[in-house]
C-alpha positions in Angstrom: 88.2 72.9 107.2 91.5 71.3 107.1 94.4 71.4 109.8 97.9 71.0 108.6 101.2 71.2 110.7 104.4 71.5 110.0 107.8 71.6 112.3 111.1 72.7 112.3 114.9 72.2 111.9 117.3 75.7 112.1 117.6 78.7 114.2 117.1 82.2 113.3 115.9 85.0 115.1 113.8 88.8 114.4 114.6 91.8 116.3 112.0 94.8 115.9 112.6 98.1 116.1 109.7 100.9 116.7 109.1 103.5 113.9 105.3 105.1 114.9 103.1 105.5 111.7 100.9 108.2 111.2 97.8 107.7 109.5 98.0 107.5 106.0 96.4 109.0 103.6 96.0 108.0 99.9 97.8 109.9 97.5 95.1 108.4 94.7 93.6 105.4 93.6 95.9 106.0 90.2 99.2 107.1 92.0 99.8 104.0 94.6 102.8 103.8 96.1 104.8 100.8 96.8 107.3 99.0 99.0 110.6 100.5 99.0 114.0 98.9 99.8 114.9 96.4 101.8 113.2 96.1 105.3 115.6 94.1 107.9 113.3 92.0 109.9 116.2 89.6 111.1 118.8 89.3 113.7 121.7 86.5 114.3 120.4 84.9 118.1 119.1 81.7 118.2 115.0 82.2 119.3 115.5 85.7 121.0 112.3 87.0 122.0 110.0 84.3 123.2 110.1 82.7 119.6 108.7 79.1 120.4 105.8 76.8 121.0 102.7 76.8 118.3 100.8 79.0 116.3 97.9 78.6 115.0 97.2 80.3 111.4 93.9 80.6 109.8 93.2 81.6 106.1 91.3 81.1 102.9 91.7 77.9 101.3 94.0 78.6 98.3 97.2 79.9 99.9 100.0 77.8 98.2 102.1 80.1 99.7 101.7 80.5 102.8 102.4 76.9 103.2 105.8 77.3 102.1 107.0 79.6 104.0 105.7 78.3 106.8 108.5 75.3 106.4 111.1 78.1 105.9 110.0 79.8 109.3 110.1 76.6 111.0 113.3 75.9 109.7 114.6 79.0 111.1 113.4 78.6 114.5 113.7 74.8 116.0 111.0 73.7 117.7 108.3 76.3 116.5 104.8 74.7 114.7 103.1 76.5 112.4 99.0 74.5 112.2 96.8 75.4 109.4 93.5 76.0 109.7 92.3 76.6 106.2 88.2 77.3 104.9 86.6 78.1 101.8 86.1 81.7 101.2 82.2 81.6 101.4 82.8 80.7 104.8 86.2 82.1 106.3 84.8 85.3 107.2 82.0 83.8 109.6 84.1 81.2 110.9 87.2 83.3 112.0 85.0 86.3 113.0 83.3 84.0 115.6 86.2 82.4 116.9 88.0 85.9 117.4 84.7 86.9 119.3 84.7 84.2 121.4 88.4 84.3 122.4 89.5 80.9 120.5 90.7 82.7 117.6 94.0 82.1 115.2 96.9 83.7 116.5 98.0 84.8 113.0 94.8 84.8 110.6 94.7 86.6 106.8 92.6 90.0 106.8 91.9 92.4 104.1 92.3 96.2 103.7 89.8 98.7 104.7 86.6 98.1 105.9 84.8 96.6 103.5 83.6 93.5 105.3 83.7 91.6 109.1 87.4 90.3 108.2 88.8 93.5 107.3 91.8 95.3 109.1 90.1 98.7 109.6 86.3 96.5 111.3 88.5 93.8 113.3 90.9 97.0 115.1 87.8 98.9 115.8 86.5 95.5 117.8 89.8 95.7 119.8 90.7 92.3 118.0 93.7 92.8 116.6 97.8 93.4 117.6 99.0 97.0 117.4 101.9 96.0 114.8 103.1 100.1 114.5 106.5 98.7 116.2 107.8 96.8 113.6 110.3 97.3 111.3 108.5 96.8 108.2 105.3 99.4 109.4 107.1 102.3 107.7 108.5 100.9 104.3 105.0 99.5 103.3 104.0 102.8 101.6 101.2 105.1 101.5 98.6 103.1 100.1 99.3 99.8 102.2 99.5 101.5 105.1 96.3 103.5 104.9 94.3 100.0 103.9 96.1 98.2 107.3 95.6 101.4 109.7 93.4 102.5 111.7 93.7 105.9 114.2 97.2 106.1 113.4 98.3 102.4 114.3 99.1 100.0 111.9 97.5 96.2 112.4 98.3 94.1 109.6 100.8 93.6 106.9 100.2 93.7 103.2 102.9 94.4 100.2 100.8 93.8 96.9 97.5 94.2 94.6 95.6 91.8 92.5 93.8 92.7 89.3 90.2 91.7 89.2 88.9 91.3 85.4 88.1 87.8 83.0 90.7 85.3 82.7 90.6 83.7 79.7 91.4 80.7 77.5 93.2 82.2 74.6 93.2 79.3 72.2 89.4 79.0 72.8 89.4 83.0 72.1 91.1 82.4 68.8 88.8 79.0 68.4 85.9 80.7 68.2 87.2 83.7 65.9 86.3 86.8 68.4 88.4 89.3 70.0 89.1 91.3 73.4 86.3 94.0 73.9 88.1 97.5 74.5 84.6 99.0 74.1 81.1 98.3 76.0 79.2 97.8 72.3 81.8 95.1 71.6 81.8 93.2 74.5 77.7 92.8 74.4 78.4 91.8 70.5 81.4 89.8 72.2 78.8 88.3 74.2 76.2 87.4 71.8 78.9 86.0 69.7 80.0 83.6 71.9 76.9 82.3 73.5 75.7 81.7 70.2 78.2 78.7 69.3 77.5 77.1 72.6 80.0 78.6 75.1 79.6 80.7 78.2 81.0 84.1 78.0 82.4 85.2 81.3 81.6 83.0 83.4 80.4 84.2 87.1 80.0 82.7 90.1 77.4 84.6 92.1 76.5 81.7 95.1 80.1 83.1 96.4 78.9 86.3 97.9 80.9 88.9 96.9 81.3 88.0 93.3 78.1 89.9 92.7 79.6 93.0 93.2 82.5 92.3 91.4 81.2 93.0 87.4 79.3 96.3 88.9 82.2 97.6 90.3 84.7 96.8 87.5 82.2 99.1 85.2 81.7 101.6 88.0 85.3 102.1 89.1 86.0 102.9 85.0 83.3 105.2 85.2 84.0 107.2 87.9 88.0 106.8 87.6 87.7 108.5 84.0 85.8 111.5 85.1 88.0 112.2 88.0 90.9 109.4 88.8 91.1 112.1 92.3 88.1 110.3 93.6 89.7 107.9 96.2 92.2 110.7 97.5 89.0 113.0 97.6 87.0 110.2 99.8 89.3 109.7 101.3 90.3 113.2 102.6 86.6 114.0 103.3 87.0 116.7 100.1 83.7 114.8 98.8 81.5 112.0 100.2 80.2 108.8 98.6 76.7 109.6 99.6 77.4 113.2 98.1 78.9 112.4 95.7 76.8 112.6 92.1 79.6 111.3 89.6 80.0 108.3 92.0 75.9 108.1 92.2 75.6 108.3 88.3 78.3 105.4 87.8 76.8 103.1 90.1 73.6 103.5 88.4 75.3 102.7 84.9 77.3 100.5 85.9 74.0 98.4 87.1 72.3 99.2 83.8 75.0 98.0 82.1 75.3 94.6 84.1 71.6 94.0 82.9 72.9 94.4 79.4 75.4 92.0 80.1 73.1 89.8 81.6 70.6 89.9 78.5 73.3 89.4 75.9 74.0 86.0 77.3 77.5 87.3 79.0 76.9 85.1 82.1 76.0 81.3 82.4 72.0 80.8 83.5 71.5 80.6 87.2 74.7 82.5 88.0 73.5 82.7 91.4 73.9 79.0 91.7 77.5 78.6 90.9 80.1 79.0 93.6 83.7 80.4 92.6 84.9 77.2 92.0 82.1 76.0 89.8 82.4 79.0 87.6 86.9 78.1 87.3 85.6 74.7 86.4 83.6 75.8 83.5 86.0 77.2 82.0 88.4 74.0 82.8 86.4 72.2 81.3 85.6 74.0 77.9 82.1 74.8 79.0 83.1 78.9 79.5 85.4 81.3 77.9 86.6 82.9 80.8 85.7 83.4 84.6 85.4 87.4 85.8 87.4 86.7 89.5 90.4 88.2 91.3 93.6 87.4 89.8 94.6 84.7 92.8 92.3 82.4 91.2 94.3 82.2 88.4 96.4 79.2 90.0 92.8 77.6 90.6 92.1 77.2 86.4 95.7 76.3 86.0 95.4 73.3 88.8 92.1 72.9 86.8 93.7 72.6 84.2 97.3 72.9 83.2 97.1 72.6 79.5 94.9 75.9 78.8 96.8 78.9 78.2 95.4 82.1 80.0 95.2 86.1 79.6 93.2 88.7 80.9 91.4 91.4 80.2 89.6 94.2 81.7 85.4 95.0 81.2 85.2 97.9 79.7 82.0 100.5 80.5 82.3 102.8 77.7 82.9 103.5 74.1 86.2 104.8 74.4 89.3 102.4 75.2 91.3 105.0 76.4 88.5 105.2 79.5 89.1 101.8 81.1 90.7 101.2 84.5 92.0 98.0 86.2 90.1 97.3 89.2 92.4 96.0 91.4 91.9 94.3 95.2 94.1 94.5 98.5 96.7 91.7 98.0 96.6 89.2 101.0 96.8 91.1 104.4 98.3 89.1 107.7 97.4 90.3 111.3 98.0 89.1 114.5 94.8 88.4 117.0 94.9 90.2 120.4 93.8 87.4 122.0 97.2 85.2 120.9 98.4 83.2 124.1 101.8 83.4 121.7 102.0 86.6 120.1 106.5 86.7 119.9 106.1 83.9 117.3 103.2 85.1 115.1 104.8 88.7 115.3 108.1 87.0 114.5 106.0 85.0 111.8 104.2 88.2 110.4 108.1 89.8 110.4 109.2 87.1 108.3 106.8 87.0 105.5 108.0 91.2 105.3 111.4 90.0 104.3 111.9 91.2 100.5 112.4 87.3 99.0 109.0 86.5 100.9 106.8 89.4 99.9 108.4 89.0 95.9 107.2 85.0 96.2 103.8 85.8 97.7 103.2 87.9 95.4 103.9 86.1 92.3 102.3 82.9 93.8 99.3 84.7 94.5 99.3 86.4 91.1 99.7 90.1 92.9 101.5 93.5 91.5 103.1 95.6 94.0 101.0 99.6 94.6 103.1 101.0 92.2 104.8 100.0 88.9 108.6 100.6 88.1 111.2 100.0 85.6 111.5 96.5 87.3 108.1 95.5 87.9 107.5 92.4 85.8 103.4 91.2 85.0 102.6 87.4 84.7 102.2 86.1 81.4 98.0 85.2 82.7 97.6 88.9 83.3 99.6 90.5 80.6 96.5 91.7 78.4 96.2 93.7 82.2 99.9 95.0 81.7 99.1 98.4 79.9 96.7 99.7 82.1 98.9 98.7 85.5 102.2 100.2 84.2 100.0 103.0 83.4 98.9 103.4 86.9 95.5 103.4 85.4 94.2 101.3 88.4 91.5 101.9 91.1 90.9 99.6 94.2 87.7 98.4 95.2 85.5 101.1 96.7 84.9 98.6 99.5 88.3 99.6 101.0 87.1 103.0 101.5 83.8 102.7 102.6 83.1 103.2 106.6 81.8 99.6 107.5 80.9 96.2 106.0 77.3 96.9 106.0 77.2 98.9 102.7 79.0 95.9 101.1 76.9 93.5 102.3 73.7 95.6 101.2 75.7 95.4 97.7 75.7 91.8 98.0 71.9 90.8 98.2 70.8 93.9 96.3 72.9 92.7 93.2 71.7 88.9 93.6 68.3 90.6 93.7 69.4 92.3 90.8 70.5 89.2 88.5 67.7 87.5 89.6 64.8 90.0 88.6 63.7 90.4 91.7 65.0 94.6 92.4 65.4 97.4 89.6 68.6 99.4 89.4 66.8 102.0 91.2 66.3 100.0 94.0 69.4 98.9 94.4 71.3 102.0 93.6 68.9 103.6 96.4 70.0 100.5 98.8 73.1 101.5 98.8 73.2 105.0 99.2 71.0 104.9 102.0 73.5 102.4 103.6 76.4 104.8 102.5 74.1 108.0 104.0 76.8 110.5 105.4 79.7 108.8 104.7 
């Protein structure tokens, strides 16, 4: 863990206005809907409302951003410190989850939507651990999707203005190297595959040690699968019309999707011993020449450019069928904020959460984290590292991880172990299909 802190220089205050939020519900994974306008989160005063002392923010390791404006805050208000308390992503769930239960948490800490695992929004306000935010002035511009990912019985907890595509990021002059091309079909990316291996170089690299990046290929090929049939679905879950554990489209998908990630797995797509590389091993092998690409979440696209500068990157999407026109972009919650209930100094790290839902901040967290807003318009511009992704997000042919709908972290963490079991020989697709529906019974 590392602790940085940073102080201030200029005053500025927030004033917050109350606008109650109804529980959202998803229009459809395909139809997301955005921020709109501009959202005043700012008043002239010179730190109105309590806005001093320290906070105390906790995240993944990785957050350029959050550094910067950070400075920007402090700037505005003299005499406020921001400390950083920063750990990798194999531990920040664990860590923060134990602090919040013991009391000692971070008065501002980064969540995710849903309720897909111990640090998400919906799991933390069902413990009581998080701020009621509903008051704020930004609650009711953040649109239907956002607000349904941060919410929980009508309140909203936490702050989030962006998606990230999930798919392989790869080396493009290496791709043209070694004379193959973007798979748009499941065939080709198993020739793809073979291809590659064969002149010495990893695939898609993977890096299953980092526990939720054995989920990740599965549900690429199982959200394209379901989304296809019926792009509905999430809307459907979502409104109870259907259940997962009902649900035979989303049953058959999973269950191809795993057959197809033991396809992958036996055309040499992954690296041996995938289960022994963390995230940051599998950007390095790639860095380094060793891999083709990485399958991650488009944030870690500034990690293989720190890596290394000189490569030029794309990205692309797995496809699970023999028709191109089939594929969807699996995209994730963009980074989340939330305030802890137990904050001793909750007027600053609202004020803070306030300030990062300015329009200039959520437009540079975005690009810095390598986001898209829910919903595409005329001015919505992609990164050049994700514009072999473009197409299918200005199509709105996108679907967010399942894990954002489903009713507790248990069934992702069932996910987790039964897909390392998976990879490693050790369960049959049956098995783990039946894992998780059995976690999933119900719901």
């Amino acid at each position: 863990m590392t602790d940085t802190s940073r102080t201030s220089s200029r005053p500025k205050a927030r004033a917050a206005r109350r606008l109650a939020v109804g529980a959202a519900l998803l229009a459809a994974a395909t139809a997301l809907t955005g921020c709109t306008g501009a959202i005043d989160t700012t008043s002239s005063g010179s730190n109105s409302g309590g806005i001093s002392g320290v906070i105390r923010v906790s995240s993944q390791t990785g957050q350029p951003y959050l550094k910067e404006a950070a400075d920007q805050f402090q700037k505005l208000h003299p005499g406020v410190t921001v400390q950083f308390v920063q750990s990798p992503s194999n531990t920040y769930q664990t860590t923060v989850r134990a602090q919040l239960a013991a009391g000692h948490g971070p008065d501002v800490m980064f969540v995710w939507g849903g309720s897909g695992n111990s640090m998400a929004t919906k799991t933390l306000a069902q413990a009581g651990l998080l701020e009621d935010l509903t008051p704020q002035p930004w609650a009711s511009a953040m649109g239907d999707t956002a607000t349904s990912l941060v919410s929980d019985q009508g309140k909203v907890y936490a702050f989030t203005s962006y998606q990230n595509p999930t798919g392989v990021v790869y080396d493009k002059d290496q791709l043209a190297k070694l004379g193959v091309s973007v798979p748009t079909k499941f065939s080709e990316l198993l020739n793809f595959c073979r291809t590659v291996s064969s002149k010495g170089i990893i695939p898609i690299a993977i890096g299953n040690q980092t526990g939720y990046l054995n989920t990740e290929i599965p549900i690429e090929l199982a959200n394209t699968l379901v989304y296809s049939q019926d792009p509905q679905f999430a809307q459907k879950v979502t409104t109870g019309a259907i259940t997962w554990s009902g649900s035979e489209l989303w049953r058959s998908a999973l269950t191809k999707a795993h057959e197809e990630y033991l396809q992958m797995r036996d055309a040499n797509c992954f690296q041996p011993n995938s289960t022994g590389y963390s995230d940051t091993q599998a950007t390095q092998l790639v860095t380094s020449g060793k891999a083709l690409g990485v399958d991650v979440i488009s944030p870690a696209i500034d990690d293989l450019k720190q890596g290394n500068p000189n490569l030029r990157y794309d990205m692309f999407e797995i496809p699970a069928t023999e028709n191109p026109a089939d594929t969807y972009l699996t995209t994730n919650t963009g980074a989340a904020y939330a305030v802890a209930k137990s904050s001793t100094n909750k007027a600053t790290a609202v004020a803070f959460i306030n300030f990062l839902a300015q329009p200039d901040q959520m437009d540079a967290a975005s690009k810095a984290n390598y986001g898209v807003p829910y919903k595409p318009d005329a001015n919505t511009t992609v990164q050049p590292e994700m514009q072999g992704v473009a197409s299918l997000y200005q199509a709105n042919k996108t679907a967010l991880w399942p894990t954002n709908y489903w009713p507790n972290y248990e069934v992702k963490q069932t996910m987790i172990a039964a897909d390392q079991d998976l990879i490693l020989g050790k369960k049959t697709v049956q098995e783990v299909v039946d894992a998780i529906q059995n976690v999933l019974h119900g719901a």
